[in-house]
N, C-alpha and C positions, 0 to 999 in steps of 0.2 A: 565659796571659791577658794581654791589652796595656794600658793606660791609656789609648787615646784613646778608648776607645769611649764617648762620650759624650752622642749623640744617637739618636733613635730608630731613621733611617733607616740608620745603620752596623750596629746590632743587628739589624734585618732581612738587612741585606747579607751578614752573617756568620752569617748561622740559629741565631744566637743568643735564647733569652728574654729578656724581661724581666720581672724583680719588682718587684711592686707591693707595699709592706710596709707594711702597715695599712690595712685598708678603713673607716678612716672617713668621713668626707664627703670628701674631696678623693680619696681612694684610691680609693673606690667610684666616682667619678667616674671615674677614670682605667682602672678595670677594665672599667667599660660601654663606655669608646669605644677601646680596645684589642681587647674583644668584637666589637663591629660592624667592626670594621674588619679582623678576623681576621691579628688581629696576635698570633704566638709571646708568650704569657707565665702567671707563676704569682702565685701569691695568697700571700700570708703575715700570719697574726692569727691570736693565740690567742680572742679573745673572737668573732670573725664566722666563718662558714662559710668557711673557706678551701683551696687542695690542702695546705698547708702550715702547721704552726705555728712559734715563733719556736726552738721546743726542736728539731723537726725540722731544719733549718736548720742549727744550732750543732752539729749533731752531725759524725762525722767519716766518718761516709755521704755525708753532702750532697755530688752532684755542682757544685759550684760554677762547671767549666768549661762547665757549658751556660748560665750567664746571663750577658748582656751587657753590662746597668747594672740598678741598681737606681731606682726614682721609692721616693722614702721618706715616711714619713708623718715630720710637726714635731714628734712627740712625740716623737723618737729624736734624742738629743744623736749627736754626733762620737764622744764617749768612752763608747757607749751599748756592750755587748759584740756586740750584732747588727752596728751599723756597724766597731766593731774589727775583727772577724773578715772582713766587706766588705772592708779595706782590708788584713789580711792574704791574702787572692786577690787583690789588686788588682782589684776591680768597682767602678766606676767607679759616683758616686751623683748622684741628677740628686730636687731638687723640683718639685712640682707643678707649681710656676709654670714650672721650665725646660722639663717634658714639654710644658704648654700654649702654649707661647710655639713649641716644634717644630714639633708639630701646627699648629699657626693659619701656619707660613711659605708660602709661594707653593714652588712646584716646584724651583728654584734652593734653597730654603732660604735668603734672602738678607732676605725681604722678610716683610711680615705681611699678612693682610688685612685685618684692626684696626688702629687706632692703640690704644697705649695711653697711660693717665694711672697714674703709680705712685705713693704717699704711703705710707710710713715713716716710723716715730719712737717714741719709747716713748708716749708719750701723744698722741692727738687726731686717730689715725690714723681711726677708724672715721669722727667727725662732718666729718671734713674729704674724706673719702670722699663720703659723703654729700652733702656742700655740693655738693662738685665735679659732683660726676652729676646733679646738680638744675639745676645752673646750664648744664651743657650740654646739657643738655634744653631747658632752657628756650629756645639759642641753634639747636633744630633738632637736633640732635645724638641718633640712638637711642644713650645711654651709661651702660648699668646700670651702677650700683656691686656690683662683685665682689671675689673674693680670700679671704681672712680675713673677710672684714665677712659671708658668709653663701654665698651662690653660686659653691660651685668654681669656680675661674678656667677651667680646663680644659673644663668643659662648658660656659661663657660663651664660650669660644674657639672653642671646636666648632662654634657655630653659624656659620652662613658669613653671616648677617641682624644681625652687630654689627658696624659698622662702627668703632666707638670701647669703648672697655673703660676703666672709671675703679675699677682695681684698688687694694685695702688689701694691704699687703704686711708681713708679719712680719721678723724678725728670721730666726726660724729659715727661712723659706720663701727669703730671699733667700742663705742661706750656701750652697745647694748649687743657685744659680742663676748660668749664666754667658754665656748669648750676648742675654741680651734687649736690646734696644733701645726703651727708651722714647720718646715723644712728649715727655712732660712728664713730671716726676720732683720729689718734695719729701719732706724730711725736717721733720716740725716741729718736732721738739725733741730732746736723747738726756740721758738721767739713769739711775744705776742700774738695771739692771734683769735677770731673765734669767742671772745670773753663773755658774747653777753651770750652768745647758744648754750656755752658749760659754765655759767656764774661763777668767774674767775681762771686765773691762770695757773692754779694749784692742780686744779680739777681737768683742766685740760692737758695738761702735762701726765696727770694720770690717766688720762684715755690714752693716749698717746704710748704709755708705756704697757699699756693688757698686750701691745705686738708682741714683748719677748715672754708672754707667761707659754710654759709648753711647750718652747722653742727647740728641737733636736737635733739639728747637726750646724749650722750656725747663727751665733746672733753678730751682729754685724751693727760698729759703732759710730758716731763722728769725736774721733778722738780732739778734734777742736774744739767740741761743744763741752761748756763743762755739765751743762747738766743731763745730755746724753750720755757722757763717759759717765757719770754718777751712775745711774741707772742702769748703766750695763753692767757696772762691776758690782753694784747692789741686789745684780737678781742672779739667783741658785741656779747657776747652767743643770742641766740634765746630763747625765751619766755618757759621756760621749761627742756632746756637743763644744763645738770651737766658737772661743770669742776672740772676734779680728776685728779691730780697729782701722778708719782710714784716716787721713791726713795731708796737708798740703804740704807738709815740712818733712825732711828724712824722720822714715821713721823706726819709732822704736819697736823693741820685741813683739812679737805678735801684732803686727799692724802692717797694710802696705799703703806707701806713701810716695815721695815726689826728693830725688835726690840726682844734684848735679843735670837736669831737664830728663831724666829717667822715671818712671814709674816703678818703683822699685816693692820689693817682696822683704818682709824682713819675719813672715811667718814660724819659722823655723828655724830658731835659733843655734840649733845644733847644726845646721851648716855652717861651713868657714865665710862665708859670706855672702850678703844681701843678694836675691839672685834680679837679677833686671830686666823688666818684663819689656819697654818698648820706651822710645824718646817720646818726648811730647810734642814734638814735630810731625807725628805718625799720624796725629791724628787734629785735622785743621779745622772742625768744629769747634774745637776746644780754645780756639786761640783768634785774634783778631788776624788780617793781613800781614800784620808787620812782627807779627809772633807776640805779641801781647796776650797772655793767656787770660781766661773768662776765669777766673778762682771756682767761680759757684758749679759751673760746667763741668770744668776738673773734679771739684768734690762727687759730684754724679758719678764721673765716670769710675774714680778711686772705688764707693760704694758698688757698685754695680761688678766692677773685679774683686770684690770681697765677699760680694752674695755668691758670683761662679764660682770661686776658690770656696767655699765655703760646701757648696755640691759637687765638688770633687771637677770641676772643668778644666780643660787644659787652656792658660793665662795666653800660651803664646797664640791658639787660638782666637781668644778673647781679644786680644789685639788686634787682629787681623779682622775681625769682625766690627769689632768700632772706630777703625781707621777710614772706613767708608762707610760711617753712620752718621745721619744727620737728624739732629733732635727734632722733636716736633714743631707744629706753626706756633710762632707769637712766644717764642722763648729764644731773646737776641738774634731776630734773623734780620739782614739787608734787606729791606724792600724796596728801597729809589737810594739813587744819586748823583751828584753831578757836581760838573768841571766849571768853575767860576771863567777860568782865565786859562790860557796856554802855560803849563808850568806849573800850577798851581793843583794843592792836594785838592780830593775833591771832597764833598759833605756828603755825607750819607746819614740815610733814616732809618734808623734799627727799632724793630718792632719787641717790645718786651710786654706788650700787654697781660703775660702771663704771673708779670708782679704785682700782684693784689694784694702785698701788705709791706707796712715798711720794710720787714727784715728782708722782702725781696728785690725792693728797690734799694735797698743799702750796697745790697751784693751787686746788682745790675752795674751801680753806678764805679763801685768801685773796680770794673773792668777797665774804665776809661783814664786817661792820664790827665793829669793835674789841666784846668782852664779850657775843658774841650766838648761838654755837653749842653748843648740847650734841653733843658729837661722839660719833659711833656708830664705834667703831673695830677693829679686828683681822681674826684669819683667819691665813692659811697664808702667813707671812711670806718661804720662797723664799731663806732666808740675808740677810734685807736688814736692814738698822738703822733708826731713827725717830730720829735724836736732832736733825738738821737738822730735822726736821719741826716737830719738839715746839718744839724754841730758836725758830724761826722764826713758828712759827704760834700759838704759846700764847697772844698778847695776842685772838685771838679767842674762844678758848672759855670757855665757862661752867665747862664741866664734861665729864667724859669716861666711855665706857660699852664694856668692852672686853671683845667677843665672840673665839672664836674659838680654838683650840687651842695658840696660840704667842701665849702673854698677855706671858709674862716679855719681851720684848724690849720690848715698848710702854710697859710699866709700869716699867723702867727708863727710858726715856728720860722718862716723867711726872715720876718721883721726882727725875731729876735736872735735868731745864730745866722743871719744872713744877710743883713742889712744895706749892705752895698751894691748886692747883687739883681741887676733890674727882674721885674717881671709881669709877666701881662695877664691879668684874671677875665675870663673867657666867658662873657654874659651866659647864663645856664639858660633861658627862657626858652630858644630854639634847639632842641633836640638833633634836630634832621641836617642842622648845618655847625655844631659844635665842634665835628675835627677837623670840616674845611676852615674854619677860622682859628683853631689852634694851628695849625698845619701850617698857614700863610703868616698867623705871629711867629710862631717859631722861625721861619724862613726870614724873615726880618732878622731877626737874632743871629743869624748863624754867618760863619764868617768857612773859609777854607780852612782844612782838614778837622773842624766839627763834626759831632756828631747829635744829628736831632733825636734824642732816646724818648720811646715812649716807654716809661716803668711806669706807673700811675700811682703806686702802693696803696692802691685803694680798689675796692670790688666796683662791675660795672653797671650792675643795672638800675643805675638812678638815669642811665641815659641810653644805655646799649643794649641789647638782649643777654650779650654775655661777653667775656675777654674775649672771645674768638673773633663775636662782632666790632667790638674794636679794635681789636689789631688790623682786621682787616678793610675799616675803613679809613684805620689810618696808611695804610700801605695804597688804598685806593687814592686820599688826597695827598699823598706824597710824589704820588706817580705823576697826579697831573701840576703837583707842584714843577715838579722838573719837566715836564713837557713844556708847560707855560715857559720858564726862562729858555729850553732849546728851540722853541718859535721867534724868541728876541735874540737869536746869535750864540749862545752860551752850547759848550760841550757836553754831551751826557759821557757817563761811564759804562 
């Protein structure tokens, strides 16, 4: 068996299969249009109907010389014993995203019939996904947001009626991706994360960074980040391609950023000056009630005006598109609140389940002003640590409510950068009733114009099916939290 076999069309040439290893959404995809298109290949998952399980496989049966490459499911690290064994045959491993990016090339293999838009980063991947496919809608553009954010890429590919693809791209999707060519390409931010899938955070960072190999008309940076800025200015633009930077502060030459409450352009230097694309009042997503802006929200949105500038979109449009755009569930949305007293602000319960690591709950927390959050915290911490979190973020909380089956790491870092600050550790043993009893400690805690924030910075499923499923049954016990006090006399909002 050779190593270059790394594309579909050499697999077929050599009558070789291909394995598809794990049918879950992106596998199942890739199994359907390998079917229609009666293309050589096998199936492999122990929990889905397959020819194949992962035990079949590992054994020393397994003709190994009839497959060609592997398309891998993101659950399977490098150092997984299915891909070990892969790479002792030498089968060569390809993700989704590279099978779809094959599939969608023109007859030469050279070309796409899409363009795509790719955005990477540990955090703000999905709402900057999102922004972006809003905005080029709005500019005429049919351009779902795909990827990671929900819609197999590969079956977004498949269609030959998309003419643009505004893909969320993972970590794990992008390490075993190597001929794409994107359009436009952004990483928004990179911070822990991921460490034991890619054995360490060198390695991850390098996955992270194959988004701008190839890249042609923009790569798009967070000029905040300094190890984003690194990488951006470290990789060889291609002959035509624009690199723009975004920013929370005015910004500089080839960047657009945030001057005087303006979203401002500062791309083109040879005009007389910054041209100003829209106030930050335009767009109330972005900001709490009282005009408190969300930072991490902002950066989305900065990002997402650099991708469309970056494909040539008219900005004032792009405005006008994300002025009535509201992010997805379980990324800082209101789900319950209520009025203690006549006069008095009220408490509200903001769902951020969608912060599954600390660098997301860092940003969450620091939306809120000094002394004003009961923080709803924990979950399936992944090997990671809290204690930048806690040093860094403690002058906001009130008090802290720690869910989730890997308590000792959080509550070490409470005890030591946080010591004065109460908080209540949430018996892990009952699953089924874990956020009605965060929900009701929290509610203890929380005093008028609080906020009860669920950030977790930790992954869910030592207790929930997924972030979705907890955001959304903490919006479920929030609701009857406030129902309960407006049955005893108290105001809802």
């Amino acid at each position: 068996m050779t190593e270059e076999l790394h594309t579909v069309a050499e697999c077929i040439n050599k009558g070789l299969a291909i394995m598809v290893a794990g049918l879950g959404v992106g596998g199942s995809s890739v199994d359907s249009i390998l079917t229609g298109r009666r293309i050589p290949h096998i199936t492999v998952d122990d929990r889905k109907p397959a020819a194949y399980t992962f035990a079949d496989v590992l054994s020393s049966s397994f003709k190994w010389d009839t497959v060609g490459c592997i398309v891998t499911s993101p659950g399977f690290s490098p150092y997984s014993d299915f891909l070990m064994c892969a790479a002792r045959n030498n089968i060569p491993v390809i993700s989704e995203v590279e099978f779809a990016w094959q599939i969608s090339s023109d007859s030469s293999g050279t070309g796409s019939r899409a363009q795509w838009i790719g955005i990477t980063g540990t955090n703000g991947k999905t709402s900057t996904t999102e922004m972006t496919s809003e905005i080029m809608r709005a500019n005429g553009f049919s351009a779902p947001a795909v990827g990671n954010i929900g819609t197999p890429v590969s079956q977004a590919a498949a269609d030959k009626d998309n003419r643009m693809l505004v893909v969320e791209l993972s970590s794990f999707q992008l390490h075993y991706t190597y001929s794409i060519r994107l359009a436009a390409a952004a990483i928004t931010n990179l911070a822990q994360d991921h460490l034991d899938w890619h054995g360490g955070f060198d390695r991850y960072v390098a996955d992270k960074a194959r988004i701008y190999s190839n890249v042609t008309d923009a790569l798009v940076y967070n000029a905040d980040d300094a190890r984003v800025t690194h990488i951006a200015h470290s990789t060889v633009l291609r002959e035509g391609c624009e690199r723009i930077g975004f920013t929370l502060k005015p910004p500089a030459e080839g960047q657009i950023g945030v001057e005087e409450g303006w979203i401002t352009d500062r791309r083109h230097p040879s005009e007389p000056a910054p041209a100003r694309i829209a106030p930050l009042t335009d767009f109330p997503h972005l900001c709490e009630p009282d005009g408190t802006v969300y930072p991490h929200l902002l950066a989305d949105a900065l990002c997402a005006f650099c991708l469309a500038a970056g494909m040539g979109a008219d900005l004032q449009d792009a405005a006008h598109a994300l002025a009535g755009f509201a992010p997805g569930g379980h990324r800082i949305v209101k789900v319950a609140s209520y009025i203690p007293g006549p006069g008095q602000p009220a408490i509200r319960f903001i769902d951020d389940s969608k912060a599954t690591n600390a660098h997301a709950a860092a940003a969450s927390l620091s939306s809120f002003p000094d002394r004003s959050v009961v923080w709803i915290a924990g979950g399936l911490t992944k090997g990671a640590h809290f204690d930048d979190l806690v040093r860094s973020q403690s002058h906001v909380m009130t008090s802290v409510v720690v869910i989730g089956k890997d308590q000792a790491y959080i509550l070490e870092a409470l005890k030591k950068y946080a010591p004065d600050i109460p908080y209540t550790l949430i018996d892990p043993s009952d699953n089924t009733t874990v956020m009605k009893r965060a929900v009701d400690a929290a509610g203890r805690y929380a005093q008028p114009g609080d906020a009860v924030l669920l950030a977790p910075a930790c992954a869910s499923m030592d207790q929930f099916a997924s972030y979705a499923d907890r955001g959304d049954k903490f919006a479920v016990c929030a609701k009857e939290w406030v129902k309960a006090k407006q049955d005893t006399g108290q105001e809802a909002e």
